[in-house]
C-alpha positions in Angstrom: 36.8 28.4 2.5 37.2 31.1 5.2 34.5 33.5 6.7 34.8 36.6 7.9 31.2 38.6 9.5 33.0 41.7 10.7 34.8 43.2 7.8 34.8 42.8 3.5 35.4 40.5 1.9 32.9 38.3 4.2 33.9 35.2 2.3 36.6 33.7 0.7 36.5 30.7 -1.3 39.2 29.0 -2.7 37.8 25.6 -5.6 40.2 24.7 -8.1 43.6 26.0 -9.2 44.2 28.2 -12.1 41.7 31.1 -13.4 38.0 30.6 -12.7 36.4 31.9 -16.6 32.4 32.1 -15.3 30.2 32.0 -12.3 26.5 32.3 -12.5 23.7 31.9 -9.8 20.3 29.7 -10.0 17.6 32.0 -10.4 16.3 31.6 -6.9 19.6 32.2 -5.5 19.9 28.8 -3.7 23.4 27.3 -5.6 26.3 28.9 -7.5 28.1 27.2 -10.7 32.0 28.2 -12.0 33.6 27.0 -14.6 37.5 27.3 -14.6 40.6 26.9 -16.8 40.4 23.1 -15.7 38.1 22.0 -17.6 35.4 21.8 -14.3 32.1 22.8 -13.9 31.7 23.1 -10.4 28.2 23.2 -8.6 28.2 24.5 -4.7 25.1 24.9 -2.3 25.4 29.0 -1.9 24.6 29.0 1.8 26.2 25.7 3.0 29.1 26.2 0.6 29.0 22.6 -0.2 30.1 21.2 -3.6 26.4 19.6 -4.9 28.1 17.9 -8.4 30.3 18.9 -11.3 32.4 17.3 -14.4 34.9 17.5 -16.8 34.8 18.8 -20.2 35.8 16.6 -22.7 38.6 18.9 -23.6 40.4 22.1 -22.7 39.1 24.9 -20.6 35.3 25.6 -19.8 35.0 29.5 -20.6 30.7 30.2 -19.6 28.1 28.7 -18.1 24.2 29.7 -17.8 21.1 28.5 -15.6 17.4 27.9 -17.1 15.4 30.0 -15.3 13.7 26.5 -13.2 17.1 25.9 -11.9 17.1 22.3 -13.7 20.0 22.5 -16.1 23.0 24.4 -16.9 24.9 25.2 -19.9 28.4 24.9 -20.3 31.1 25.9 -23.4 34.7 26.3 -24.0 37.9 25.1 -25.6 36.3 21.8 -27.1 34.2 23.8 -29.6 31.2 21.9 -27.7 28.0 22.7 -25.6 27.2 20.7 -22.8 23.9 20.5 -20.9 24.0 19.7 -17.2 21.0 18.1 -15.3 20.7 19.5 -11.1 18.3 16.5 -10.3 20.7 13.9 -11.8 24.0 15.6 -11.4 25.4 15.1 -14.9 25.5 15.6 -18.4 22.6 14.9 -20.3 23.6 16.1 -23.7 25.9 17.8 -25.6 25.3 19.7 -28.8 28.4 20.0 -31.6 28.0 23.1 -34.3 30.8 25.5 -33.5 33.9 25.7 -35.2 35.9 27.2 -32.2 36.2 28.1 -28.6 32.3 29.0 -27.6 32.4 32.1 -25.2 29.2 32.4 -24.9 25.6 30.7 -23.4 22.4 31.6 -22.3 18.7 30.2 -22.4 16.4 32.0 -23.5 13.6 32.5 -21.3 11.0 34.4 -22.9 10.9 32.1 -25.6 8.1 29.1 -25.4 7.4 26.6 -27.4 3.8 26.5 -29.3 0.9 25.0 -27.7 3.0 24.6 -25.2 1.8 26.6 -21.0 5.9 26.1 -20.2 4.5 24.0 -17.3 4.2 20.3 -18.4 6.3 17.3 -17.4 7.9 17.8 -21.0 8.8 21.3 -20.9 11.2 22.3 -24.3 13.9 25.0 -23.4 15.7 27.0 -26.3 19.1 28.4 -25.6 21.9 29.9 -27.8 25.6 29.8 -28.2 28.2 32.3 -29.3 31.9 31.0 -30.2 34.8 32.7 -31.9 33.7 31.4 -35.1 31.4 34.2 -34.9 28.4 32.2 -35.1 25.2 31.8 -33.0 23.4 29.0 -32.6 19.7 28.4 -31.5 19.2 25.2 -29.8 15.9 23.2 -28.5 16.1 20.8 -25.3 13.4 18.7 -25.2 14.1 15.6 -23.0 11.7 13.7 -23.9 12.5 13.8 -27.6 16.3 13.4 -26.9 17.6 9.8 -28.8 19.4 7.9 -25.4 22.3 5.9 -26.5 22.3 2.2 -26.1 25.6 -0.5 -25.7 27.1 -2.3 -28.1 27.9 -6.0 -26.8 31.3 -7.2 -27.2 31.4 -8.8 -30.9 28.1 -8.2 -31.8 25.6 -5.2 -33.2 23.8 -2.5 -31.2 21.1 -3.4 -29.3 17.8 -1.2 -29.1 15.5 -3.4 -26.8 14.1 -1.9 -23.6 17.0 -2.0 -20.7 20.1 -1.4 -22.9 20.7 2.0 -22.1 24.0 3.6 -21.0 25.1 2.9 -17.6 25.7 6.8 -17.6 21.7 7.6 -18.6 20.7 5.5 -15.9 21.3 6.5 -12.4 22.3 9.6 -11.1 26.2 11.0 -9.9 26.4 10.9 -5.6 26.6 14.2 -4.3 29.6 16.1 -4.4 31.5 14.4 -6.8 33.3 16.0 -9.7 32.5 14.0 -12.8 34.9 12.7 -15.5 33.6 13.2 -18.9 31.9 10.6 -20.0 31.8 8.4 -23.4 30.2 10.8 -26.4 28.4 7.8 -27.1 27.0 7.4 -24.0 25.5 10.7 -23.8 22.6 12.0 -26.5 24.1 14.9 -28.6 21.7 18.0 -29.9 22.0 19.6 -33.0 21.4 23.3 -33.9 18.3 24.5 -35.1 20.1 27.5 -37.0 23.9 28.6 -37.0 24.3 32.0 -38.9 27.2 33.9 -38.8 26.1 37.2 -37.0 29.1 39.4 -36.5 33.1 39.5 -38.5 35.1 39.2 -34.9 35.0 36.1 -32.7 31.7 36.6 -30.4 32.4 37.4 -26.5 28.4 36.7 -25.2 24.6 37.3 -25.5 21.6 37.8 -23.9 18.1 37.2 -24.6 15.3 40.0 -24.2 11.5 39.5 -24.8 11.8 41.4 -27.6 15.5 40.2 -29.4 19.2 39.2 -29.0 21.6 40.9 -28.3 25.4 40.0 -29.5 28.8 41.0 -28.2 32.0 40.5 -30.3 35.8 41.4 -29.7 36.1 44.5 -31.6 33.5 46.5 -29.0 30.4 46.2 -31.2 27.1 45.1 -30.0 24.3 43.7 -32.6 20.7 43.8 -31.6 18.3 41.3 -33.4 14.7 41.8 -33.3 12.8 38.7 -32.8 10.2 38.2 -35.8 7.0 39.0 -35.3 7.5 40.5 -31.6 4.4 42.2 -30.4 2.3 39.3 -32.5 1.8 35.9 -31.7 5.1 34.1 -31.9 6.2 31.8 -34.9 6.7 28.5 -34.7 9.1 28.8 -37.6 13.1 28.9 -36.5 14.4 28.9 -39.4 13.0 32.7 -39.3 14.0 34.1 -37.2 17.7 34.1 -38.6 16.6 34.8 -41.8 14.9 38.0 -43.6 12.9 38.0 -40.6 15.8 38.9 -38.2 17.3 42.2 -38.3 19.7 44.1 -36.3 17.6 47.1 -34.4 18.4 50.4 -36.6 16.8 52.7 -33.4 18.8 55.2 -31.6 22.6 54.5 -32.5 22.6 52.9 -35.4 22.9 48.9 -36.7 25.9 48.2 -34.5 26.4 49.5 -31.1 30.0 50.5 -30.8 32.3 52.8 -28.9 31.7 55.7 -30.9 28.0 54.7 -31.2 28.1 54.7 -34.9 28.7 52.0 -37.8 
């Protein structure tokens, strides 16, 4: 890394070789993740320029990567048609979700979104996200880690073990600071599954963003699809399963169902 006060750029850093595919800043501005066409995600203190943690994927290229709006996890996706959930406080992977059929290009939480009877402020605090892929699909996801199933060993010769103290080595303690991670065991690490998976547009999916009052999704062939969130304005439904269904539609205001370059369908 080089820096340079008197003249643009003031900065140059220079982390992993090959193309860097995402970059995405804490909400508070404090740390910086990339994700790169080696697989890395790559976690550096913004001010100090200091590597904090990162890890592998467990195949291919990472392509995006998202923050939750507390600065505790980030999302990761890419070439191994997964979705992987980093933890800042214990410098890992804590889960990863399978549901995609192809690269995912897309994540983001979704932070207008909370869960009922729930103030968003508790120790067990549930955090929905979404995932877009080139199988055109998204997916809705719930992390809640108090809810998530931890793996446990398997002695040598013998059955699975589910008393207290068998957990994975990898669950248990935390990475040291600023090491890159390999990526560990799949069954050493919990895995989520989707709440929904609907296939949204006919072109593999480039991203999407949440807004309090829908989704927005971005495929290849320059169309965007705006879905309204059901019941926005009301009190908010506890039903997933909804708000991909006859409840979801795509936003017929101003241009038209789909948002394209001739704003028309």
């Amino acid at each position: 890394m080089s820096y340079n006060s008197l003249q643009n750029p003031v900065a140059r850093w220079h982390i992993c070789q090959g193309s860097i595919n995402g970059i995405a800043f804490s909400a508070d501005g404090a740390y910086i993740a990339t994700v790169g066409r080696d697989g890395y995600l790559r976690v550096f203190d913004y001010k100090t320029e200091q590597l904090i943690c990162g890890g592998k994927s467990y195949y291919g290229a990472l392509l995006c990567c998202a923050w939750s709006m507390d600065g505790k996890y980030i999302l990761t996706g890419g070439e191994d048609d997964l979705v992987q959930v980093w933890s800042m406080e214990d410098r890992k992977i804590v889960a990863w979700g399978e549901g995609h059929n192809s690269w995912v290009s897309g994540v983001a939480f979704d932070s207008y979104w909370m869960a009922p009877n729930s103030d968003g402020v508790g120790e067990n605090v549930v955090y929905r996200f979404g995932s877009v892929a080139q199988d055109a699909q998204l997916l809705l996801w719930d992390l809640e880690m108090d809810e998530l199933v931890v793996p446990v060993r398997r002695p040598l010769g013998g059955s699975p073990t589910f008393s207290t103290g068998s957990q994975s080595a990898h669950w248990d303690s935390a990475c040291p600071v600023g090491t890159l991670q390999p990526a560990p065991s799949m069954r050493n690490v919990p895995k989520l599954t989707p709440l929904i998976a609907h296939r949204v547009h006919t072109e593999p999916l480039s991203g999407l963003i949440f807004t309090q009052e829908s989704i927005l999704t971005i495929c290849r062939e320059g169309n965007i699809k705006i879905w309204t969130r059901p019941g926005f304005g009301e009190s908010q439904s506890s039903n997933s399963d909804s708000f991909l269904s006859t409840s979801m539609k795509e936003k017929t205001s101003i241009s038209g169902k789909v948002i394209g370059s001739n704003y028309k369908q």
